[in-house]
Steps between C-alpha positions, in 0.01 A plus 500: 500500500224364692129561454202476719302187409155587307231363702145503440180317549240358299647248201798298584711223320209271631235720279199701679390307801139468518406690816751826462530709794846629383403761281357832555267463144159625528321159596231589371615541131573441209258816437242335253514816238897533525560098490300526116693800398800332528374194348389708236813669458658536172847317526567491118638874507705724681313702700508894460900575575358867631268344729249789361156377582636307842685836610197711435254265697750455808573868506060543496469285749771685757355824388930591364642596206564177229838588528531455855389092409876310417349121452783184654501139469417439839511710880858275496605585154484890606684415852786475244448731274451808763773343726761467155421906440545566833820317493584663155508812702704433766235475739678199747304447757106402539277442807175270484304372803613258731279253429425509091462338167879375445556607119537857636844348698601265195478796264729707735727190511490472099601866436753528795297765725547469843200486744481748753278515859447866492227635291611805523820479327416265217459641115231187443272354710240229431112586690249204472161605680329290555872235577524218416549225721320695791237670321568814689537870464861668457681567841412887513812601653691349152296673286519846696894495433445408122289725457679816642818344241471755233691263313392126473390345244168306706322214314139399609394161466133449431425163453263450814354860550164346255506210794486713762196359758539823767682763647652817305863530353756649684599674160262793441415532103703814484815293611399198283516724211872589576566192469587218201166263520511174390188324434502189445097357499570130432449473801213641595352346207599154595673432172886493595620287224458833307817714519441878487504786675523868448622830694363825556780762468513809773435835276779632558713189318474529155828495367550205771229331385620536129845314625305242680290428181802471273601265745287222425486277198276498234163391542524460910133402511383210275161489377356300753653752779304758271205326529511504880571852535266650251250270691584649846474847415083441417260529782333216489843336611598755774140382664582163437782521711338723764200254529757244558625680812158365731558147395889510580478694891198210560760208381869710695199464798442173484879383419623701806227370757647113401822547524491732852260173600808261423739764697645692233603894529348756227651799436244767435500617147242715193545249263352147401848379606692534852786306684400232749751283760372144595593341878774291375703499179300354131702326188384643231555202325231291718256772396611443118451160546155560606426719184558829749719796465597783699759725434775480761604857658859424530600695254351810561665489851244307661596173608262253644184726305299420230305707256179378402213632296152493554334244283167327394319305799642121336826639526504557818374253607753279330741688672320421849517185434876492371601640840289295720672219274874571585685238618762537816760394260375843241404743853704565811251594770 
């Protein structure tokens, strides 16, 4: 059997590189408060197996029900999970976007569900809003057929709606709520190396939700993904990240104004993040070599774009100068 290769940005064999546009992290993190709560963090003990406290704070702030809150390892961890139950139950075949985060195809390919092209005649279908690598809104046409399938199971990804710098979801919050979120805030908390994540259950699933939870092992969330979690659910941390919102659309502004200057293409997106083309084909590894990264779109079907994040002003400029630096033995004009 094959699988689809797992690609990803950020860390690589090489280790971080020191100006990272590859990842989609907050770069304005780590979040002060959050980074000492995990430092803090109590990693003699097991954490609470029930989740009790965590649960009760998650489901406060997402005005549910506790029991709605099911707590995973990580956003990928629960790709598996929800895509193993749905396989469990003889749901075969699964949509997701075109362009999207590739766990949701190597899960399919791991449990032997087949991906189909047609929303409307899938049993599970992956959202992410806002995407990821185009930082766009779902295709509204897509999610008008899911959502008139009485019978699809419809997962929500999460992990950029905190990020969002404008425009309003295509998803009203009456849909959302039919669907499985997944939240994942590592990232909009700039702390990545954290694994956790958690998912809001539709009210309607309960004795789904109770499979799903019996599904995971014991003690999903260690204490320093505790730590994280029961930090994002205060305040003070939800204005963190919204303050960090100005600083981010002034450096996506800045990032996109040198690049169209050097003759790349920018695909419009709401998030710090966004796809971008240059004139002629980039190695990556010239970029590496000058302490740059970008993540390469090939994977996501994009060949020939990048994704890139908007970063602090001496990143930036490092990149600037890392492309005005190419070589015509490392570009092709």
């Amino acid at each position: 059997m094959t699988f689809p290769l797992r690609e990803h940005g950020s860390t690589d064999a090489l280790g971080p590189a020191r100006w990272d546009f590859s990842s989609n992290a907050n770069a304005c993190g780590p979040c002060p408060q959050v980074a000492r709560a995990v430092q803090q963090a109590d990693a003699c003990h097991y954490p609470d197996p029930s989740y009790t406290r965590l649960r009760q704070a998650l489901a406060h702030l997402h005005g549910v029900a506790p029991h709605r809150i099911l707590l995973a390892g990580s956003a990928s961890e629960w790709i598996q999970r929800l895509t193993g139950w749905a396989a469990l139950h003889c749901r075969q075949s699964v949509w997701w976007p075109r362009h999207a985060y590739g766990d949701y195809a190597h899960a399919a390919a791991a449990w032997g569900l087949q991906r189909s092209h047609h929303p409307a005649q899938v049993a599970l279908a992956w959202l992410c809003e806002p995407g990821s690598p185009l930082g766009q809104n779902e295709d509204l046409a897509a999610l008008a057929m899911l959502m008139q399938h009485p019978h699809a199971l419809v997962a929500l990804d999460c992990a950029y709606q905190p990020l969002r710098l404008d425009g309003s979801p295509a998803l009203s919050p009456s849909l959302q709520a039919n669907c499985w979120q997944v939240w994942s805030p590592n990232k909009a908390l700039g702390m990545t190396g954290v694994r956790t994540a958690y998912v809001i259950a539709p009210e309607l699933a309960r004795s789904t939700a109770m499979e799903l939870d019996a599904m995971a092992a014991s003690w999903p969330v260690g204490s320093h993904g505790v730590a994280l979690l029961m930090q994002w659910s205060q305040p003070e941390v939800q204005d963190w990240v919204r303050n960090s919102l100005k600083t981010l659309r002034a450096w996506k502004t800045s990032l996109i104004h040198d690049l169209t200057a050097r003759g790349w293409q920018c695909q419009p997106s709401h998030t710090p993040y966004f796809c971008a083309r240059p004139p002629y084909p980039i190695q990556a590894e010239a970029l590496r070599a000058r302490a740059v990264k970008l993540r390469d779109a090939t994977s996501f079907g994009l060949p020939g774009w990048w994704r890139l994040s908007a970063q602090p002003d001496d990143a930036r400029l490092a990149l600037a100068h890392a492309l005005d630096a190419l070589t015509p033995t490392e570009s092709h004009p």
